[in-house]
Steps between C-alpha positions, in 0.01 A plus 500: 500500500523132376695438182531113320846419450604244308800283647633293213586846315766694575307863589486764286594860566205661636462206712867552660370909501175363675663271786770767565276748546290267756798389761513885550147581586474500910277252624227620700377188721338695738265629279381172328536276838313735786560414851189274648349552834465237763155429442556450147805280567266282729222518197748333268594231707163401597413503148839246370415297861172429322589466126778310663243244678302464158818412285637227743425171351368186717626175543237204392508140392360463148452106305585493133537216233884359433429683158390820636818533731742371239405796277484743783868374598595487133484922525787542736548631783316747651192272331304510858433876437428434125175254596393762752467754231321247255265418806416831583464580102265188472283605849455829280369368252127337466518295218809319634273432816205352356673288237675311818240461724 
């Protein structure tokens, strides 16, 4: 059961009725978190090795304009990752391709 809660109120009675109700209901982990086998274990590892491999980003050297970089730079830190999302957003997209060609 999920139930919205709002924290800048202070609850109201059926709420407090609700949550104290809750903390006494057992928990039953085994039954939503089942034991996996070897083979499975192995499965999911493969699986994140891979997804793992696809995710990692590469290293590569990349010329811009003074202007170009001075508004990249102008977005803070972390701005590397913020042109690689633009990139890949631009590669998806035709019209962006064809205009600068």
């Amino acid at each position: 059961m999920r139930k919205t809660i709002d924290v800048t109120k202070s609850p109201s009675p059926e709420q407090i009725e609700m949550l104290t109700k809750a903390v006494k209901l057992p928990i039953h982990k085994e039954a939503e978190y089942p034991e996996f086998s070897e083979i499975e274990l192995l499965q999911f590892k493969r699986i994140s090795g891979e997804r793992r491999a696809n995710r990692q980003k590469q290293t590569v050297t990349l010329r811009l304009s003074p202007q170009a970089l001075n508004k990249a730079r102008s977005l803070g830190k972390g701005y590397t990752s913020v042109l690689s999302r633009i990139l890949e957003k631009a590669l998806d997209n035709p019209s962006i391709i064809k205009h600068n060609l």
